[in-house]
N, C-alpha and C positions, 0 to 999 in steps of 0.2 A: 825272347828268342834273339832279338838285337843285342839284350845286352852278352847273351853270351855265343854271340860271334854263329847261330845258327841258322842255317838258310834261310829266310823265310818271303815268298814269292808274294803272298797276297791272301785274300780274304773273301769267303763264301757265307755271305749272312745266310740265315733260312728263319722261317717263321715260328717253325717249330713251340717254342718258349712262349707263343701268342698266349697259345688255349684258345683257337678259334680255326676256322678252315683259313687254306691260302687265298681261295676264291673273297674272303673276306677281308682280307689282311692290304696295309697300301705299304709300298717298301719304305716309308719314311718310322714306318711302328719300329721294324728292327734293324733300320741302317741308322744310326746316329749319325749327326755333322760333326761331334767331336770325332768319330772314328774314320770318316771319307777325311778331312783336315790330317790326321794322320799318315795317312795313306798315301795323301798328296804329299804330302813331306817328305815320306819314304819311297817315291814311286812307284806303288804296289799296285796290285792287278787284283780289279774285284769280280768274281765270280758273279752272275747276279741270274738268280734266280728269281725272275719277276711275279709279281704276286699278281691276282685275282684273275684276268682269262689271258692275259698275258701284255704284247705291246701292241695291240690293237685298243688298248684305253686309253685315254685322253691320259688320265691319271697318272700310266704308267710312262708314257711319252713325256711328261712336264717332270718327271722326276729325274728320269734318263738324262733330259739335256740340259736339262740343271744341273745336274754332278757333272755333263760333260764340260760345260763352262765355267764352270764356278773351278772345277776342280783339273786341270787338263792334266795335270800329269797323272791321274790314275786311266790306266787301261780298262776299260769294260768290258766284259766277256757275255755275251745276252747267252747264257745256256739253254740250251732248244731252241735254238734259233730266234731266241726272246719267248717262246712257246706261245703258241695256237689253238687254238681246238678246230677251226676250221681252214682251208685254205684262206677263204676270203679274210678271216684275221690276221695274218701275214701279210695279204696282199694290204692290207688297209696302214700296216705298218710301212710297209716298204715303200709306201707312194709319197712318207714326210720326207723330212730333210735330215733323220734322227740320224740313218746310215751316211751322211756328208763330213760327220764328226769322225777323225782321224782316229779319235781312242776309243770307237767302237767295235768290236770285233763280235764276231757270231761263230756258235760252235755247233755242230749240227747232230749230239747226240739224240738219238731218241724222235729225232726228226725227220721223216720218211717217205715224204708227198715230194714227188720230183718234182712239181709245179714249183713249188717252194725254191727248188733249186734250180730251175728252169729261169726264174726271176733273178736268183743273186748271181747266177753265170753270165749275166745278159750286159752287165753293170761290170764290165775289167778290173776299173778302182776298187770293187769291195775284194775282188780274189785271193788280195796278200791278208786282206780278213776272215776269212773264210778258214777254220778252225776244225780239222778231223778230233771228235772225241770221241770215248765211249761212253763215260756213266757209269764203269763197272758200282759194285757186279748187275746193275740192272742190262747192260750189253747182253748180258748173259743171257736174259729170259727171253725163252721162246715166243716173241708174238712182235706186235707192232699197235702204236694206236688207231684209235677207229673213232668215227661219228656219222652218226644217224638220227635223225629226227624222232623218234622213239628212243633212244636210249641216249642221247649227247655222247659227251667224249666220256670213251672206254679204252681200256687196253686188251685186244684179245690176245690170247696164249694159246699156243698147242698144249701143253703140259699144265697141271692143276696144282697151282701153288696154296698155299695156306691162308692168302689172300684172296683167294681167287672164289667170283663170285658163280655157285653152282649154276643157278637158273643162264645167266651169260654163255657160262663154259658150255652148256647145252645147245643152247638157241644159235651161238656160232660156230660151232662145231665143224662147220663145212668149211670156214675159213680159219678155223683153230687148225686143221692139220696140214696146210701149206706156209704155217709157219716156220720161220729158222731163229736164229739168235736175232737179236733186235739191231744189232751192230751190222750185222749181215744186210738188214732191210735197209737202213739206211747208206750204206756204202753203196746196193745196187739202185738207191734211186740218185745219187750221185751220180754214178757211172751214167743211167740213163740220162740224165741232163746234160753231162758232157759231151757226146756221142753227139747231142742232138747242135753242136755248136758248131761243127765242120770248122774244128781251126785245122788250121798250119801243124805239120808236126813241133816245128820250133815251140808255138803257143802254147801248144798241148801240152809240152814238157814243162814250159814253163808253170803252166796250172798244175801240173803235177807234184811239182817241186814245192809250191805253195802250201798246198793244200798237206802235204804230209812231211 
């Protein structure tokens, strides 16, 4: 793509190519150092999709501020917010020193617990990191994620995809149909996190402007 003069912004490893779950996977299996050395070279932007329950592991934290040090001119982009399954996993992220690193950015698709943003609006410094995505086309699906001590982390949907598991789509059914597109969910727990920060009109605009 370099050599022939084509855009190229950056890089989204995924696990995919394991043969194994992500839950099982550490990002060092499918990020090589020759390709982050790369990257740095070219100041590219790495998508990162963190592997096993997200940046609540130790694991995933020591890999994070490894590439953030070793490598600073690559931008990081924690998609899903570094991803979750519970609030308290976020919260157990957010309390290192991982978000202090300047090339960390966070993108909130798919991400939908206001708490979550209730926390990174609290923090001014992370704002101009603070990342509107979608996901397409998963923006698209009607639902949002869930957990419950009976069933861990789910994704309930209004509408029955081909993925979609029968007995679930039954048992939530009550909260399958107050679903809207997933993009949707997350935009209003945004909104509701904002709301609850009583800035200044100036700030607000200011947050506004960042964020989109």
């Amino acid at each position: 793509a370099i050599k022939q003069n084509t855009r190229f912004a950056g890089v989204k490893p995924y696990y995919d190519l394991l043969g194994k779950s992500n839950y099982q996977t550490t990002m060092p299996e499918f990020i090589p150092q020759d390709l982050l050395t790369f990257m740095n070279q070219e100041r590219l932007v790495l998508m990162l999709h963190t592997s096993g329950t997200g940046m609540n592991e130790l694991k995933s934290q020591t890999f994070v501020r490894s590439v953030a040090e070793t490598y600073p001119n690559i931008k990081i982009i924690l998609a899903h917010m570094g991803r979750y399954l519970q609030v308290q996993d976020f919260m157990d992220f957010f309390r290192t020193d991982i978000l202090d690193y300047p090339s960390i950015f966070l993108d909130c698709s798919s991400a939908s617990r206001v708490e979550v943003y209730d926390a990174v609006l609290s923090k001014r410094d992370i704002w101009s990191r603070l990342l509107f995505a979608s996901d397409i086309p998963f923006a698209l699906i009607t639902g949002e994620e869930y957990w419950s001590p009976e069933t861990g982390p789910i994704f309930i949907t209004r509408d029955t995809y081909r993925w979609s598991n029968q007995v679930l789509q039954e048992q939530f059914s009550h909260l399958g149909e107050k679903m809207t597109y997933n993009t949707y969910h997350v935009l209003k727990a945004v909104k509701d996190a904002f709301e609850t920060l009583g800035l200044l009109p100036a700030d607000a605009r200011e947050l506004k402007e960042m964020f989109f």
